[in-house]
Structure formats: C-alpha cells, structure tokens
C-alpha positions in Angstrom: 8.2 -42.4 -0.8 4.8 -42.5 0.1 1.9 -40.6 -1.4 1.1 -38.4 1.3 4.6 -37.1 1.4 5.0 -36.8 -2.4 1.7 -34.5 -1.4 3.2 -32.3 1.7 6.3 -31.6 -0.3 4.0 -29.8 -2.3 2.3 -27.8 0.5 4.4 -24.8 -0.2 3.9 -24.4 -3.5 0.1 -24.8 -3.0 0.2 -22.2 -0.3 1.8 -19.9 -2.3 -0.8 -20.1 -5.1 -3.8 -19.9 -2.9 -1.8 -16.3 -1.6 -1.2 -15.3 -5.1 -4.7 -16.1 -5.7 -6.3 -14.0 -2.5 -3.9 -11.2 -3.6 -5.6 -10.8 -7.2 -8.8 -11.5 -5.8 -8.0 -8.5 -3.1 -6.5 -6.3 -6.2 -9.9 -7.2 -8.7 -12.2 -6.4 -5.6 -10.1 -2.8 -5.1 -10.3 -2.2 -8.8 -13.8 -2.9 -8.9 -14.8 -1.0 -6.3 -12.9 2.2 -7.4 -14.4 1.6 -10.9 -17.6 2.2 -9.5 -16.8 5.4 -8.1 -16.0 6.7 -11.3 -19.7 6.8 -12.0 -21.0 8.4 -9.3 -22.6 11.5 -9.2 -20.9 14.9 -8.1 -21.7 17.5 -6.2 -19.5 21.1 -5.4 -18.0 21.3 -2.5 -15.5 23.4 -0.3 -12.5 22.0 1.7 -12.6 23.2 5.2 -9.5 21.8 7.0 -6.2 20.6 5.2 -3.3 18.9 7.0 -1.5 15.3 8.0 -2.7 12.9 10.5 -0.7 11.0 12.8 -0.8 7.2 13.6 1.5 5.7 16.3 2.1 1.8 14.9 3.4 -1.3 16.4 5.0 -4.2 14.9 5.2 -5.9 18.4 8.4 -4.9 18.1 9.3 -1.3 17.0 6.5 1.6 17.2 6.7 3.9 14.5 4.6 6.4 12.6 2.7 6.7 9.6 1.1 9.7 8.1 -2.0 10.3 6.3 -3.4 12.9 4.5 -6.5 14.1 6.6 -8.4 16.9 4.0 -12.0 17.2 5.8 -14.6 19.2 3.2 -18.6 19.9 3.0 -20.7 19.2 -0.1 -24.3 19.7 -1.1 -26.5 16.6 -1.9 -30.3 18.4 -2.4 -30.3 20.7 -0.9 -28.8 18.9 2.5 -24.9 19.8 3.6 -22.7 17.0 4.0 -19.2 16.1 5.7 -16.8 13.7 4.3 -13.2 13.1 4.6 -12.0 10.5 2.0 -9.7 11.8 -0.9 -10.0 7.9 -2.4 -12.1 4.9 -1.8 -9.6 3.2 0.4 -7.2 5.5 2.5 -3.6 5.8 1.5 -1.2 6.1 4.1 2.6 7.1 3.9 5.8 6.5 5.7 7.0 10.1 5.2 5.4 12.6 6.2 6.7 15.2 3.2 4.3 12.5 0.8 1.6 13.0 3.0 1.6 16.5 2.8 2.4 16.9 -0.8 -1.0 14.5 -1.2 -2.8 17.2 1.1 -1.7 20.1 0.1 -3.6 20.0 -3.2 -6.7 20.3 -1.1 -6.6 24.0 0.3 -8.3 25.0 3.1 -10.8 27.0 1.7 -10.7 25.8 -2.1 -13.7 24.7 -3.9 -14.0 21.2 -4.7 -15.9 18.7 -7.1 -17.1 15.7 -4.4 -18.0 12.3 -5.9 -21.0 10.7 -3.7 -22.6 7.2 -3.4 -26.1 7.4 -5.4 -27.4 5.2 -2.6 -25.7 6.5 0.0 -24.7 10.5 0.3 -23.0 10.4 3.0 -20.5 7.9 1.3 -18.4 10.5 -0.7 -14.3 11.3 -2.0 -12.5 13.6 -3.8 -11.1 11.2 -6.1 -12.7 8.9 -7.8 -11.0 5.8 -9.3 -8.6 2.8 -7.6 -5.9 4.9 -7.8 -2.4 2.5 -7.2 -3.9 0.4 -4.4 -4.5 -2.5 -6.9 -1.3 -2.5 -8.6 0.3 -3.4 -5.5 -2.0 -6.3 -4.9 -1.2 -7.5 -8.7 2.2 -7.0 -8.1 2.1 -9.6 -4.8 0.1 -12.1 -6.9 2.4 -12.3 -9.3 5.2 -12.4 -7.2 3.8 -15.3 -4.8 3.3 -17.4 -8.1 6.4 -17.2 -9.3 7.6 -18.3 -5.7 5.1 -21.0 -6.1 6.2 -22.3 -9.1 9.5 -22.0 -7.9 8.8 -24.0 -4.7 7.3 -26.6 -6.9 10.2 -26.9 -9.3 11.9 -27.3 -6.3 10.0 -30.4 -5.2 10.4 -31.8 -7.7 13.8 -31.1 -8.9 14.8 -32.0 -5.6 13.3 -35.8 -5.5 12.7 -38.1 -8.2 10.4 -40.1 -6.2 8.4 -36.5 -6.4 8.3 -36.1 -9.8 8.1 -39.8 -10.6 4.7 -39.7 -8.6 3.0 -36.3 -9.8 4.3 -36.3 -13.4 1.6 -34.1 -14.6 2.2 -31.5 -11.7 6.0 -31.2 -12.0 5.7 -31.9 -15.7 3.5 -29.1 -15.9 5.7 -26.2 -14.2 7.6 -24.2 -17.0 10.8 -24.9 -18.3 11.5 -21.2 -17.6 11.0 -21.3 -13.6 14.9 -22.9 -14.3 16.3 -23.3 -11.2 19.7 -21.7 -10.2 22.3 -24.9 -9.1 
C-alpha cells in the first residue's frame, strides 16, 4: 500500500478529533464566558413582560418550531434606566413549549429582580449569571467524537495490516479498550 493511502485511511479518524477538539474548545469558551458573568456587578431591577417566543425553523426539509423564553425587564445602572432581555449569556431555546414556559414563568411580570451587567458595558446584562448547561453539551460532543475517532482509527488499522504495519506508533498507540466488536 502506499503511504499516502496508509494516510487517507486515517482521514476519518483525524477529522473526528479535530471536531472533538472544536467542540471542547466551543464548551471552554462558553464556560469561560459565563464564569465571567459571575463577577459582574448587580443592579435591582423589575420584569416588565413575561411570556414564550416563537421561531418558525427549517431543516430544508421539515419547518418546525422552537420556543424560547422571552422575559424583557428594566434595571438601574447610575442613575440611567436600562432594558435587557437575556436570562443567560447565551439564549436557550426549547422544543416544547411547556419548558419554555416553565423557564419564563419564574420571571413575573411585575416581580422585582437582581440584574447582572457588564462593568464595561451596561447595556450588556442577564438575569442569570453563570454557563448554565450549555457547556456540558459541548463536553459531552467532544468526548463522544473522540471515542468515534479512536474507534475509526482502530478500525484502520484493524482492518489492514499494511495500515498498521506502516503507522505502528499511531495504531500502536489507540487503547486496547476502544476493542472493536467482530
């Protein structure tokens, strides 16, 4: 077999990690950026409209809707009144409505509310601070597309000697435990 095809019967697995390795990097940038919204300062506020949003979504395919919690509110950052409308740093949406509206519905029209605003930026602002689940999800990927990468290299290599004759320290090096099943 010749190198370069010993090398492209490795292409998946390579693929797989550099996905497994956007999806942490994707996950550590959420994480980070929801860290630093636990330190920002607060300012009271009131909640002034409470409900679900709509969105109308296309696969190409299928259109079908997602729900988000919309929960508008007004905050007081020296002395100037502000709007905002984020609950978290990045927007959560839901398939069903009922979890949508169970996310909203903790936000009253009317009820007072402790608003967490960008030092640098005011008008930058949510009710919760934190990450919240958004990274887990992303860890959760990574991990998921390594083990299919290490999987598609034991594959490779399982699957042609000339393979593993010619990258020894590649398929040498994938864990006896990625075992495949035949």
């Amino acid at each position: 077999m010749h190198w370069s095809l010993i090398y492209l019967a490795l292409v998946p697995a390579a693929l797989l990690f550099l996905f497994a390795a956007l999806m942490a990097l994707a996950g550590f940038r959420r994480m980070a950026a929801g860290s630093a919204t636990r330190r920002w300062p607060s300012a009271p506020g009131r909640v002034t409209r409470s409900g679900v949003a709509i969105e109308h979504t296309t696969d190409g395919e299928s259109t079908y809707e997602v729900y988000q919690p919309e929960v508008l509110y007004t905050y007081d950052v020296g002395g100037e009144i502000r709007t905002g409308d984020a609950l978290h740093i990045h927007p959560r949406t839901f398939s069903s409505r009922d979890a949508a509206e169970r996310e909203a519905s903790r936000y009253a029209e009317g009820a007072e509310v402790r608003v967490f605003y960008h030092p640098a930026d005011p008008s930058r602002a949510v009710l919760e601070p934190g990450a919240g689940r958004s990274p887990a999800g992303y860890f959760a990927m990574a991990v998921l597309l390594a083990v299919a990468g290490l999987y598609a290299a034991r594959l490779m290599c399982g699957a042609n000697a000339q393979v593993a004759a010619g990258l020894p320290s590649i398929c040498g090096a994938v864990p006896s435990w990625v075992a495949l099943p035949w």
